[in-house]
MDTraj code that builds the backbone (N, CA, C; nanometers):
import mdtraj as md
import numpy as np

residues = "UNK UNK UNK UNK UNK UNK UNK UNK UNK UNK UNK UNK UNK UNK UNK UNK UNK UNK UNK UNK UNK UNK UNK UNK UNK UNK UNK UNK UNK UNK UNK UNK UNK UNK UNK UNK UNK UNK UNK UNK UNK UNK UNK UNK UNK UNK UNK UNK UNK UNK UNK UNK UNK UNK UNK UNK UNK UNK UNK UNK UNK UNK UNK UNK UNK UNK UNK UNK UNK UNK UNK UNK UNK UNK UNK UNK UNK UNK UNK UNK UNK UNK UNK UNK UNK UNK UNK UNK UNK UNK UNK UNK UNK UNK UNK UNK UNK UNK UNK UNK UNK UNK UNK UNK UNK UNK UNK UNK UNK UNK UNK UNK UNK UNK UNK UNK UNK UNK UNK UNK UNK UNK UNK UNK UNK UNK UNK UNK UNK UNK UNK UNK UNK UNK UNK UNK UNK UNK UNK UNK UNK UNK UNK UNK UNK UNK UNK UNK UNK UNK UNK UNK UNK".split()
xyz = np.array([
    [-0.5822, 1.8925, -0.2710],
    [-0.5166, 1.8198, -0.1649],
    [-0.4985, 1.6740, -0.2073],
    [-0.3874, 1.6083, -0.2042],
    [-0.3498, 1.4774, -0.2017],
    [-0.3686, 1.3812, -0.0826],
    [-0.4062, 1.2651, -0.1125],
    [-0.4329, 1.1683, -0.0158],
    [-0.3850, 1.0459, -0.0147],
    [-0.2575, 1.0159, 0.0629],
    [-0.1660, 0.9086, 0.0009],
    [-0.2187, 0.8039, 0.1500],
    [-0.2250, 0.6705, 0.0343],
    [-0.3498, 0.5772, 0.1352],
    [-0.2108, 0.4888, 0.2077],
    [-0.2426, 0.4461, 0.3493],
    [-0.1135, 0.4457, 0.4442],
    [-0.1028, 0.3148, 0.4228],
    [-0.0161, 0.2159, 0.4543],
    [0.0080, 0.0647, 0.4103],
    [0.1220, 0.0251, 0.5385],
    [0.1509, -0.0483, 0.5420],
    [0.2513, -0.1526, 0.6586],
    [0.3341, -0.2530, 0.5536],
    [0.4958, -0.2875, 0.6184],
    [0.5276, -0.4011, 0.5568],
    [0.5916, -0.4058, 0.6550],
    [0.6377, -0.5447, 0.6825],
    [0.7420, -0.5706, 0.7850],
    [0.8098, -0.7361, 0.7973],
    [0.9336, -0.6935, 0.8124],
    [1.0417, -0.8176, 0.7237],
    [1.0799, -0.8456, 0.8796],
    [1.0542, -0.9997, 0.8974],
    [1.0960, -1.0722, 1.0190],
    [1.1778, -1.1812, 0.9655],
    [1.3178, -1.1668, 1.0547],
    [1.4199, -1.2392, 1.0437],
    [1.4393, -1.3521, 1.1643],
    [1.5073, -1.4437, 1.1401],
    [1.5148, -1.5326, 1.2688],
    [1.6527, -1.5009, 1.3226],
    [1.6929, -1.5251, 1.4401],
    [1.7981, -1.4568, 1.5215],
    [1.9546, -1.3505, 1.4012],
    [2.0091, -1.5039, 1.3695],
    [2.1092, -1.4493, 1.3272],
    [2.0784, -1.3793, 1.1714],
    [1.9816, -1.3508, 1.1160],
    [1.9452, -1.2369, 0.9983],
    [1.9736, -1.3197, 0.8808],
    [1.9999, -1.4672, 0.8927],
    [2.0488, -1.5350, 0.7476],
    [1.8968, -1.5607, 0.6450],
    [1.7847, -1.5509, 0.7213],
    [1.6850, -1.6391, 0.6964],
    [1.5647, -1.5077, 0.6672],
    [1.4602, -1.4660, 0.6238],
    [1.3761, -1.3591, 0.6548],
    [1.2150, -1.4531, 0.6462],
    [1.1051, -1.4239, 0.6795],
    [0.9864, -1.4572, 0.6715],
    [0.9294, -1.3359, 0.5107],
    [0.8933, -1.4416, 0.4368],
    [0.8193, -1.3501, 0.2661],
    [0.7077, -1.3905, 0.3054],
    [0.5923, -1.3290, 0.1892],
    [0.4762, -1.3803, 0.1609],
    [0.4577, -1.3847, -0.0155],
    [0.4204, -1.4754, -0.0788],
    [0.3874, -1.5018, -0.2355],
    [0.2431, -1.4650, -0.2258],
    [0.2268, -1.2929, -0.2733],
    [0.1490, -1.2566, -0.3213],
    [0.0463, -1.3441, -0.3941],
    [-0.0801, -1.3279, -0.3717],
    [-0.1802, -1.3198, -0.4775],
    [-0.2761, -1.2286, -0.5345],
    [-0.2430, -1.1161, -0.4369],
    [-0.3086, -0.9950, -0.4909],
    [-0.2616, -0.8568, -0.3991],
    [-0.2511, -0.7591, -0.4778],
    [-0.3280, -0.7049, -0.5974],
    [-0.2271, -0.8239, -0.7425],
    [-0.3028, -0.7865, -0.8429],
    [-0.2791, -0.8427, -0.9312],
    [-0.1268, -0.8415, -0.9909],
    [-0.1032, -0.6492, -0.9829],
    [0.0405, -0.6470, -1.0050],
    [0.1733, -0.7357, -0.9214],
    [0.1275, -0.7555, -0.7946],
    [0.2085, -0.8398, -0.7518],
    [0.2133, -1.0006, -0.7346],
    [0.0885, -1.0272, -0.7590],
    [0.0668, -1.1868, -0.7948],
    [0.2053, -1.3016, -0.8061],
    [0.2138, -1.3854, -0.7599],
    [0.3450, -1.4457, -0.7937],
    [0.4595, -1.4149, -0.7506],
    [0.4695, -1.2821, -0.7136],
    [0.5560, -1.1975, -0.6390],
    [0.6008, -1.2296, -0.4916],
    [0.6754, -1.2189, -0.3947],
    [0.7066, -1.2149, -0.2863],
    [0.7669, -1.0732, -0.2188],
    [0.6895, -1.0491, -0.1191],
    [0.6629, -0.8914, -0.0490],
    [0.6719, -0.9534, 0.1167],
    [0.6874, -0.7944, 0.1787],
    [0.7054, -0.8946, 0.3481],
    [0.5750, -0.8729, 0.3867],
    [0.5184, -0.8911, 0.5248],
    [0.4173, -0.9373, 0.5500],
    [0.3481, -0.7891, 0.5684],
    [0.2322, -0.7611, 0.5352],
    [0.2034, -0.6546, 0.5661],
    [0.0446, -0.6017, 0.4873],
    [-0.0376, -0.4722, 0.4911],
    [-0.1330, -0.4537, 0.3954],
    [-0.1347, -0.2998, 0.3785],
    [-0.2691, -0.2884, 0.4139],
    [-0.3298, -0.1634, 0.4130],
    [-0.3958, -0.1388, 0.6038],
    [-0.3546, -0.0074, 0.6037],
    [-0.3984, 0.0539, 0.7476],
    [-0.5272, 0.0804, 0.7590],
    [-0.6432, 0.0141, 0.8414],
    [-0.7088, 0.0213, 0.8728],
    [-0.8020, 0.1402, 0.8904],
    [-0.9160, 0.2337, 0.9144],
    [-0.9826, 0.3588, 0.9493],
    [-0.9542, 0.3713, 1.1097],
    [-0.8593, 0.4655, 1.1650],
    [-0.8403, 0.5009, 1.2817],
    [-0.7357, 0.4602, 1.3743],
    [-0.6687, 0.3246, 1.2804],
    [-0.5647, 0.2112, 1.3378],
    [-0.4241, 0.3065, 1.3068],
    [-0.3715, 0.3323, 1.4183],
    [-0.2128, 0.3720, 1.4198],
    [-0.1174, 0.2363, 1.3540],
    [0.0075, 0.3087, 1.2964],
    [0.0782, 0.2020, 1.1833],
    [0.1145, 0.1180, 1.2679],
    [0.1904, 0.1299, 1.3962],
    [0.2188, -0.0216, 1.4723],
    [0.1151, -0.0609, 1.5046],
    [-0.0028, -0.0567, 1.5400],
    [-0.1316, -0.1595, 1.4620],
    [-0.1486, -0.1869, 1.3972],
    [-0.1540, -0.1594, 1.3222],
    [-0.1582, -0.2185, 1.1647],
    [-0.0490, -0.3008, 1.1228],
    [0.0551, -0.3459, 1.1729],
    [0.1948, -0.4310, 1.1495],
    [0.1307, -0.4889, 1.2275],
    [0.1050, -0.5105, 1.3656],
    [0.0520, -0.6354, 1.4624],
    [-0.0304, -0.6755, 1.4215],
    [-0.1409, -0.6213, 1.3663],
    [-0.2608, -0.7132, 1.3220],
    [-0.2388, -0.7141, 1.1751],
    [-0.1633, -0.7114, 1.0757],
    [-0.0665, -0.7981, 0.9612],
    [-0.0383, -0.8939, 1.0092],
    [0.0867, -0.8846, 1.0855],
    [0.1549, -1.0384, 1.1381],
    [0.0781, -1.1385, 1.1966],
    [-0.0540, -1.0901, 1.2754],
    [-0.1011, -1.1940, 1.3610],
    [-0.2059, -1.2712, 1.2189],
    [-0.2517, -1.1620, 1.1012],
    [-0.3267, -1.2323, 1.0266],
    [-0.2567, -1.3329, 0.9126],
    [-0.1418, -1.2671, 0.8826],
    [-0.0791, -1.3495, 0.7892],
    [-0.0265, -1.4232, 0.7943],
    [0.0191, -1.4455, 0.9223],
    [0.1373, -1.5252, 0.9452],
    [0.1397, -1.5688, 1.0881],
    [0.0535, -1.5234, 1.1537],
    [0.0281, -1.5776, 1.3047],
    [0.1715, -1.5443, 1.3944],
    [0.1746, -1.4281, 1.3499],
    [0.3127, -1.4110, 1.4661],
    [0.3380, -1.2426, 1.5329],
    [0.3691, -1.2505, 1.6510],
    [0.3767, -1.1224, 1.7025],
    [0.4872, -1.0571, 1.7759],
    [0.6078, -1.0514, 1.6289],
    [0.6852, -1.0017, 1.6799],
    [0.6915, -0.8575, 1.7819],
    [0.8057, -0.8020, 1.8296],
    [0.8268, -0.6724, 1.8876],
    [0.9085, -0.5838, 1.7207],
    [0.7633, -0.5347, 1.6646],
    [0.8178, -0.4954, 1.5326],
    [0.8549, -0.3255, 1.5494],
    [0.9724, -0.3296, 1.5012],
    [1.0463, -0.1693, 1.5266],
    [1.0254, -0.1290, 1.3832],
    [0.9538, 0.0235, 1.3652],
    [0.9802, 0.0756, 1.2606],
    [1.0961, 0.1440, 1.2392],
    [1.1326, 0.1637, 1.0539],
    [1.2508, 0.1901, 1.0378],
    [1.2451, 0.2951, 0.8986],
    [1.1642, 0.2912, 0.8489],
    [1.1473, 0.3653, 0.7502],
    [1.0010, 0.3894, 0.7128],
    [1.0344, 0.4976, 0.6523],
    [0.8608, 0.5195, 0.5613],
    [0.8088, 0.5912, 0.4334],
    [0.8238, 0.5176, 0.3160],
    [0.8351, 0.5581, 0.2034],
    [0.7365, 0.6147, 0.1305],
    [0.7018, 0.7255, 0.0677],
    [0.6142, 0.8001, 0.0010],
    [0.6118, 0.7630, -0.1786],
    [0.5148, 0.7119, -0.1431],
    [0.4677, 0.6449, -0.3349],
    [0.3749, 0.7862, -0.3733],
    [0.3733, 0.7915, -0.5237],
    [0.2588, 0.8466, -0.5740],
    [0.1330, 0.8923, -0.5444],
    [0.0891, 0.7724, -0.4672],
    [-0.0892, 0.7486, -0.4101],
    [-0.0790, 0.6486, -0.3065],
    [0.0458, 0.6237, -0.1996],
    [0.0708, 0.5503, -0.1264],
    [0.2177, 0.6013, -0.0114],
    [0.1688, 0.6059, 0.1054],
    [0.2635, 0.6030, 0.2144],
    [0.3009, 0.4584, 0.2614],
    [0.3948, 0.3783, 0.2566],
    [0.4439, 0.2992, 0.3182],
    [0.5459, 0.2609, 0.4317],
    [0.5231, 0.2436, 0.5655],
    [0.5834, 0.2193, 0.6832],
    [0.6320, 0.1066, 0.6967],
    [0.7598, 0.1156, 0.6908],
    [0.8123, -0.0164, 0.7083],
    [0.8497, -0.0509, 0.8590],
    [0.8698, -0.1752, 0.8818],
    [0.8926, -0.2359, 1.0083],
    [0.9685, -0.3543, 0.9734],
    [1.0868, -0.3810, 1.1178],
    [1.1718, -0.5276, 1.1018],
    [1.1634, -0.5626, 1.2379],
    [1.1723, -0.6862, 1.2926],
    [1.1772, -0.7408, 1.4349],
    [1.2933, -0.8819, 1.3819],
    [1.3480, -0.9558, 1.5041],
    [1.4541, -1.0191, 1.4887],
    [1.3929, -1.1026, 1.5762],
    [1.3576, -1.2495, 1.5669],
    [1.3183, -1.3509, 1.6489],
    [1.3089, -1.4288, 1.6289],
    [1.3899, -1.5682, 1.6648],
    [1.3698, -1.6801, 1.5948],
    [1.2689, -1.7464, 1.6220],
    [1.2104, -1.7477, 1.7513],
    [1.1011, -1.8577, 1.8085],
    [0.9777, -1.7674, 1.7339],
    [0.9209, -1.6398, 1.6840],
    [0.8207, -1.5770, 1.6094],
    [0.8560, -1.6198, 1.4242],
    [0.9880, -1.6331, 1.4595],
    [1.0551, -1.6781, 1.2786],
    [1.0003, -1.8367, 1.2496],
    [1.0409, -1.9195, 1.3592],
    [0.9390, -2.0604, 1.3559],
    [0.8310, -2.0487, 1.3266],
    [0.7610, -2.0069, 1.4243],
    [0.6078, -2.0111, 1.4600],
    [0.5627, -1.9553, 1.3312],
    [0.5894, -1.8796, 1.2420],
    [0.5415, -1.7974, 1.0929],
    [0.5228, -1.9525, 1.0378],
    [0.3714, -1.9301, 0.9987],
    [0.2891, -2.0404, 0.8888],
    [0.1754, -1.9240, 0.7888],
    [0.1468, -1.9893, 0.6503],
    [0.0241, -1.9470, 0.6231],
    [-0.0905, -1.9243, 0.6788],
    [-0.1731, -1.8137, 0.6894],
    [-0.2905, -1.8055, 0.7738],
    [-0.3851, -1.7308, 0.7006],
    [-0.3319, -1.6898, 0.6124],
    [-0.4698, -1.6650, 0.4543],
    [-0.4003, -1.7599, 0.3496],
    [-0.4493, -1.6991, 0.2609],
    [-0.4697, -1.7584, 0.0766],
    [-0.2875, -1.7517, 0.0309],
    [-0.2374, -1.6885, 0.1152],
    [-0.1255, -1.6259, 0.0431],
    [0.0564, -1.7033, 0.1432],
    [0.0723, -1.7568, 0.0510],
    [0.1792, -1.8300, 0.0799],
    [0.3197, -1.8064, 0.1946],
    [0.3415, -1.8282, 0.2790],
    [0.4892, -1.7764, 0.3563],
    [0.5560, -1.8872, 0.3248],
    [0.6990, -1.7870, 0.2973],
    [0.8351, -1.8656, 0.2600],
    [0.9183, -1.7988, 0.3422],
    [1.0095, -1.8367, 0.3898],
    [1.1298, -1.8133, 0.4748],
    [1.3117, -1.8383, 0.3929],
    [1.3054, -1.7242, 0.3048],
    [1.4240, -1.7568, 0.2095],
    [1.5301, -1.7232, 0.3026],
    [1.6727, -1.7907, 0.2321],
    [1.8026, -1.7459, 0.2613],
    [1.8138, -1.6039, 0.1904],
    [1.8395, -1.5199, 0.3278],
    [1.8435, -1.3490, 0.2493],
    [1.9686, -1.3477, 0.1175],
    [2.0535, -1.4163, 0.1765],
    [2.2105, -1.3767, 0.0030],
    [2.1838, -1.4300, -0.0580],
    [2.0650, -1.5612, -0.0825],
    [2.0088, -1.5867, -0.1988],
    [1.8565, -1.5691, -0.2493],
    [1.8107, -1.4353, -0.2576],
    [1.6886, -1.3888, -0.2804],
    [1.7199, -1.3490, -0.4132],
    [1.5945, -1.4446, -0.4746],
    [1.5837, -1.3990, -0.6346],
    [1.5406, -1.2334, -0.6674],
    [1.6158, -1.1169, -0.6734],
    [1.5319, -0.9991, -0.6814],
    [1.4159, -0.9752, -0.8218],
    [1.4345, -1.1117, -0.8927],
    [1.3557, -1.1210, -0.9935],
    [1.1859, -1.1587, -0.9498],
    [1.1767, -1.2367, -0.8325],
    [1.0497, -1.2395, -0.7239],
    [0.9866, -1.1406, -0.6673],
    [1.1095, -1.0635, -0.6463],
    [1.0027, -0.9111, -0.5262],
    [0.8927, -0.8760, -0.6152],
    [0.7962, -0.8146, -0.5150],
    [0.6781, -0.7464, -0.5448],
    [0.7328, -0.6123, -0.6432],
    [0.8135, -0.5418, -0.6097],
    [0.8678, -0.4302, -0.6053],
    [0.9981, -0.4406, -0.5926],
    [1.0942, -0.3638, -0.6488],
    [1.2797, -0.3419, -0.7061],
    [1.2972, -0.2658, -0.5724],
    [1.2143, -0.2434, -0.4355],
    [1.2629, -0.1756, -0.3743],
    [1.3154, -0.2494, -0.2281],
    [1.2619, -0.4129, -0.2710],
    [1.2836, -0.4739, -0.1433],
    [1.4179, -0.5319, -0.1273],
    [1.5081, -0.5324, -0.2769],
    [1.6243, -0.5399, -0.2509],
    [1.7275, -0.4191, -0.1936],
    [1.6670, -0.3298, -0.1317],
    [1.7646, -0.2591, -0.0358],
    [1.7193, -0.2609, 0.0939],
    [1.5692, -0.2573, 0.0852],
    [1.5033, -0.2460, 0.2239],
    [1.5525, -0.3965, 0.2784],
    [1.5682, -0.4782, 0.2480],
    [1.5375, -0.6106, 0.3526],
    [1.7028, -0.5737, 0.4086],
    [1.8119, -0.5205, 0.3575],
    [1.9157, -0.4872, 0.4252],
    [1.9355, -0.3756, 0.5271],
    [1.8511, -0.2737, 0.4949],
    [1.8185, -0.2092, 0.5567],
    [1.7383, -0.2225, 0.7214],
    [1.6328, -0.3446, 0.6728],
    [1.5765, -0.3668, 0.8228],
    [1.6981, -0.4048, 0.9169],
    [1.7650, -0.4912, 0.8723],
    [1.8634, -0.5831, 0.9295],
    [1.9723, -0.4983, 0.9977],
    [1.9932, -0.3263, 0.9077],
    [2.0791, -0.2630, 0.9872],
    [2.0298, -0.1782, 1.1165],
    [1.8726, -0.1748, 1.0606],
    [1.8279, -0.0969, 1.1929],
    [1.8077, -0.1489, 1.3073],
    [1.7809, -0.2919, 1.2682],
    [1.7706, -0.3756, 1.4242],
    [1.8922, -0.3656, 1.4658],
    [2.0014, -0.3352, 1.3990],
    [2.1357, -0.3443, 1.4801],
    [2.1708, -0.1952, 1.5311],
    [2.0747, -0.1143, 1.5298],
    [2.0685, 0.0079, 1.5751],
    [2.1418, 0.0905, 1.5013],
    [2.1657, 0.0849, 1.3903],
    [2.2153, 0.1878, 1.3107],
    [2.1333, 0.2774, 1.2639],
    [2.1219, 0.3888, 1.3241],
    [2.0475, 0.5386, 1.2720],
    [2.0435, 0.5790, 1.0982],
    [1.9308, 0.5413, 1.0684],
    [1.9321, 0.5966, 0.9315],
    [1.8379, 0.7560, 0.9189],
    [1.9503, 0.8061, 0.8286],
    [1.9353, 0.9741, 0.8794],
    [1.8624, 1.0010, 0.7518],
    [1.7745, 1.0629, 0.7809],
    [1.7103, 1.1368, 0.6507],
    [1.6948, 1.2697, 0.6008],
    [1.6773, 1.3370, 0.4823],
    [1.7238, 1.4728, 0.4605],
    [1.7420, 1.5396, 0.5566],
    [1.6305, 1.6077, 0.6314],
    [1.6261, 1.7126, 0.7211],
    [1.7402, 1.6383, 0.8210],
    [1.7993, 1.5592, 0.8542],
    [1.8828, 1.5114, 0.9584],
    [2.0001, 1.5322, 0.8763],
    [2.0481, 1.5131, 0.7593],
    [2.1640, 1.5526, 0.7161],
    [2.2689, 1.6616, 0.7210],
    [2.3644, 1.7356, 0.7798],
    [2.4174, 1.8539, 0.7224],
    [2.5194, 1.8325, 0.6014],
    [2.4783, 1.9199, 0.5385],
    [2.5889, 1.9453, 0.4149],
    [2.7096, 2.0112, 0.4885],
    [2.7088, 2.0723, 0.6008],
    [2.8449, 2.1137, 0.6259],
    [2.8761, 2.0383, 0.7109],
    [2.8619, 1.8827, 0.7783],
    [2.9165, 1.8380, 0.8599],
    [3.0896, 1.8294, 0.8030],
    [3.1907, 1.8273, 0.9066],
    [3.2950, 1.8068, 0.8718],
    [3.3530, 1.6840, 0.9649],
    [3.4978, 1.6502, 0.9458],
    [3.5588, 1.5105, 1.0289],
    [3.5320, 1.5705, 1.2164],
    [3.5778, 1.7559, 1.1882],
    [3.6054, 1.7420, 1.3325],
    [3.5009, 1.7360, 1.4166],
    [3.3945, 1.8067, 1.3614],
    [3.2379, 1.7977, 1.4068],
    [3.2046, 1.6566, 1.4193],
    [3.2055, 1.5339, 1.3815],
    [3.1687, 1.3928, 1.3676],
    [3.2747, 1.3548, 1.4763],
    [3.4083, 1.4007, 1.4894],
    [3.4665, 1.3598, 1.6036],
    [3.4172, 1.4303, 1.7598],
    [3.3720, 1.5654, 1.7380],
    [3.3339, 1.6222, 1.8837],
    [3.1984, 1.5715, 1.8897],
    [3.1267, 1.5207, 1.8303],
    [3.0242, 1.4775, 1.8785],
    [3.0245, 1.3352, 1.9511],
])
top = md.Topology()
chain = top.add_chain()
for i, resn in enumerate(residues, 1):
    res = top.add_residue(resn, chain, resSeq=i)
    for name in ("N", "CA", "C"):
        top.add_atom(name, md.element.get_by_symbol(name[0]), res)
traj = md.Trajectory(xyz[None], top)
């Protein structure tokens, strides 16, 4: 049996989505120097939107209304992602551990910084789900959908 250990990230934008809240890693080591969104490891017994609220309130002192949107399966790691949209929680974001917050311009994010090659799709991604765009995943897909089916629905 496999045991993939559960984790949180979650990318807070200020109103109009130009701006996002990062954090500059200092650990784990692989990501050191790196910038990742705010987030860790899930707690013993803590459901994942706990574990995003008590991320944000530790890292960054902020408590957005964080909507999950995805949830990605690593090797030896489940990751739940989350995005919320708020500018007055986008202010209020300061350092509150060891580990740095920056608030970049999203069209100019160095993807040479991310923690991981995967945050250059996800941080677009949060941004479409707050705008309520349904992102469908395998089992939601049909291979036989056609135009007229997408129109009678």
């Amino acid at each position: 049996m496999s045991f993939y250990k559960p984790y949180v990230c979650g990318f807070l934008f200020n109103d109009s989505g130009s701006h996002v809240v990062m954090i500059r890693k200092n650990r784990p080591e692989w990501q050191a120097g790196k910038i990742n969104g705010i987030g860790g490891k899930v707690e013993g017994g803590e459901l994942l939107a706990e574990a995003m609220v008590r991320e944000g309130l530790e890292e960054a002192g902020v408590e957005p209304g964080w909507q999950p949107f995805v949830k990605l399966r690593y090797p030896n790691a489940d990751v739940a992602f989350f995005a919320a949209r708020d500018s007055e929680m986008f202010e209020r974001a300061s350092t509150k551990e060891s580990e740095e917050i920056i608030k970049p311009e999203v069209a100019y994010l160095d993807k040479k910084q991310f923690a991981s090659p995967n945050i250059a799709f996800l941080i677009p991604m949060a941004w479409h789900a707050l705008a309520h765009e349904r992102i469908l995943v395998p089992a939601e897909l049909s291979m036989r959908d056609t135009v007229e089916s997408r129109l009678a629905a």
